[in-house]
N, C-alpha and C positions, 0 to 999 in steps of 0.2 A: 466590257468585262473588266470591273478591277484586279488591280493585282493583290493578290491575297498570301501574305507572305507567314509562314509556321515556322515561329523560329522553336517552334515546343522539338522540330523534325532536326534540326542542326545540336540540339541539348542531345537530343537520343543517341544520336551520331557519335557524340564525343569520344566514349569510351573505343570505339574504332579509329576515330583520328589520331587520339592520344596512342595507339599500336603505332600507326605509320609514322608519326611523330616521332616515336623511341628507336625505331629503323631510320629514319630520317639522319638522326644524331650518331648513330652508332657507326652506319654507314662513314658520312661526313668525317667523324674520329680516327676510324681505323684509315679509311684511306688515307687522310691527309698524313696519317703517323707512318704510311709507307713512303707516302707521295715525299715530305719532308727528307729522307734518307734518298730517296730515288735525284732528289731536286738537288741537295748540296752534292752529292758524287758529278750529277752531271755538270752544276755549274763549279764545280774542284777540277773536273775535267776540262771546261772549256778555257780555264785558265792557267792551264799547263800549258808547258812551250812542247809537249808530244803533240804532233800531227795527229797522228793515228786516233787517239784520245779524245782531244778537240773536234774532230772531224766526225767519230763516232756522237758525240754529245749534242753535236751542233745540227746533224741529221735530226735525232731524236728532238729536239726540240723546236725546231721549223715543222716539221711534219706533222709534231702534235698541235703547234699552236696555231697552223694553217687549216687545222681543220676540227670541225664542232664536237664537243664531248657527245651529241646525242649520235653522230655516225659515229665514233668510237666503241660506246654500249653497243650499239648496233652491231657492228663489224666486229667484236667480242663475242655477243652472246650470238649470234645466228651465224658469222660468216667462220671465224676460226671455233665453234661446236662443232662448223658441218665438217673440217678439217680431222678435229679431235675425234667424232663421234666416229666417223671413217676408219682411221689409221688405229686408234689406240680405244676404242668403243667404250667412251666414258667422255663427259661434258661439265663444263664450267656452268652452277647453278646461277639463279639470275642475281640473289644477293652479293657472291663472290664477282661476280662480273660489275656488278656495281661497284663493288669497292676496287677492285682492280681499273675501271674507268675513271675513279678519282683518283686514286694513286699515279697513276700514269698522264692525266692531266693535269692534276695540279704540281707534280715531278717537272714538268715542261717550266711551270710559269715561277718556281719557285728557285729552278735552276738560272734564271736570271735576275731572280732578288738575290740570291747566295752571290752568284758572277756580279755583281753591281755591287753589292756593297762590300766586298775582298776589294775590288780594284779602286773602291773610292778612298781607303786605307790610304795615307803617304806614304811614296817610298820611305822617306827619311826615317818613318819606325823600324821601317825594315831591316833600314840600315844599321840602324842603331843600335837594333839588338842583335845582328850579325856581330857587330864592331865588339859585343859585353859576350861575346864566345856562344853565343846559341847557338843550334843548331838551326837547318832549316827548317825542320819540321817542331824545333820548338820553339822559333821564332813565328811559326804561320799560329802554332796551338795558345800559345801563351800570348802573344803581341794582336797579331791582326786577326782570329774568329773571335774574341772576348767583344773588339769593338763593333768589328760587320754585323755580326750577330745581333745586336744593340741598335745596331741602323736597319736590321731585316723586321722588327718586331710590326712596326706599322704594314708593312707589306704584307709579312705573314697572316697578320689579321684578317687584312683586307681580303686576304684569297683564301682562308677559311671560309669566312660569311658567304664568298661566291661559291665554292664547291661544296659547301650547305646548300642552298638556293639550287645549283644543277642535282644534285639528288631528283631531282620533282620530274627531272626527264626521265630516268628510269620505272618509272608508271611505263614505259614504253615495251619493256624488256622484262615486265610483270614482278617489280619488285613492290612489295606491298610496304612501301613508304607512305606518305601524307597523303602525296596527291593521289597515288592510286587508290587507296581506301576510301577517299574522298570520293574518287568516282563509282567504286563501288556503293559507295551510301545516298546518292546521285541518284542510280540505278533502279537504286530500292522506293524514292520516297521522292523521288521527281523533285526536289527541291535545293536546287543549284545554286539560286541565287545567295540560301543561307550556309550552306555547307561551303561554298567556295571563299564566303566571306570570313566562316568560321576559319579555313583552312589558310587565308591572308592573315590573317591574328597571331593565329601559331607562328608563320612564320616570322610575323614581327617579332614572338614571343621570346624566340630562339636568338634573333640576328642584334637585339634594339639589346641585351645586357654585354651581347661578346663587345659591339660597338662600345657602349659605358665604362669597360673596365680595359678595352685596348685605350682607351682615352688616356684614362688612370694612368696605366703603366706607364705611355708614354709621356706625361708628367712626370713621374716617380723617377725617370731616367731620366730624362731629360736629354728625349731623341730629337735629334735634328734629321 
């Protein structure tokens, strides 16, 4: 039996992948724009000289990064609903729980781009602008986040593109992104091999411009 392949069934498709696509992205946005604020607190914390701080930070980010964003979605939407549904009879929907499992992952891996590039700063600016009467917290604001910040760009990128691309595990937890609409239209029209192909497209479609233009910028500054 040859293989008989309809790509007329992956065109029909579009207008459905082009939905999970727009959740794909929006997902990926909001989280990372929590995740970012959750990532520099925690890596501001791990490089404070408070124990307590550190030690809180440092938990949170071993734990998250020891273990897979799809048991996180998991362990969000099923394990702490059955908690919430219980105690307080109301639950975390699957798209909030998707963006909360980016936020909270990519918060882990961001808090060590933040922590890496503050500590790769020289002391000597430190000093320097202690020594022209700054304060410390205008010497951290003014002197060393302008440059860290300048060195986190490439990284940041790179962990966008990746907690874009984990979005696709949430199909698990019924959020109706790329891949699950994908498998929805699967479903319908038995035709995998083009729909799955359409659905790698997209994804390049999304990942191959963020890639182009972190390139750019990091020219444009001239990040090391």
């Amino acid at each position: 039996m040859g293989l008989d392949l309809n790509w007329g069934l992956a065109i029909n498709a579009l207008p459905l992948l082009l939905e999970g696509m727009k959740l794909t992205i929006i997902i990926a946005v909001v989280g990372l724009f929590f995740g970012f604020f959750l990532g520099a607190a925690a890596g501001l914390a791990r490089t404070s000289k408070n124990k307590i701080l550190s030690g809180i930070a440092t938990i949170y980010v071993e734990a998250i990064r020891g273990t897979p964003i799809l048991v996180q979605a998991l362990y969000l939407y099923f394990g702490v609903n059955q908690v919430l549904i219980y105690a307080l009879g109301w639950k975390i929907e699957s798209v909030p729980a998707g963006i909360l499992a980016i936020a909270i992952n990519s918060g882990a891996y961001i808090s060590e781009i933040v922590r890496g590039a503050i500590q790769s700063i020289e002391k000597g600016q430190v000093e320097a602008g202690r020594s022209l009467g700054l304060s410390s917290f205008k010497t951290f604001y003014y002197i060393v986040w302008p440059q860290a910040f300048k060195r986190m760009i490439p990284s940041l990128g790179n962990q966008f593109i990746i907690s874009l691309k984990d979005t696709s595990l949430f199909a698990f937890i019924a959020v109706g992104e790329l891949v699950r609409q994908g498998q929805i239209a699967i479903a319908v029209t038995f035709a995998a091999f083009e729909i799955y192909t359409v659905i790698a497209a997209l994804y390049l479609l999304m990942t191959l411009p963020i890639s182009i233009v972190l390139r750019h910028i990091e020219r444009r500054l001239d990040v090391n």
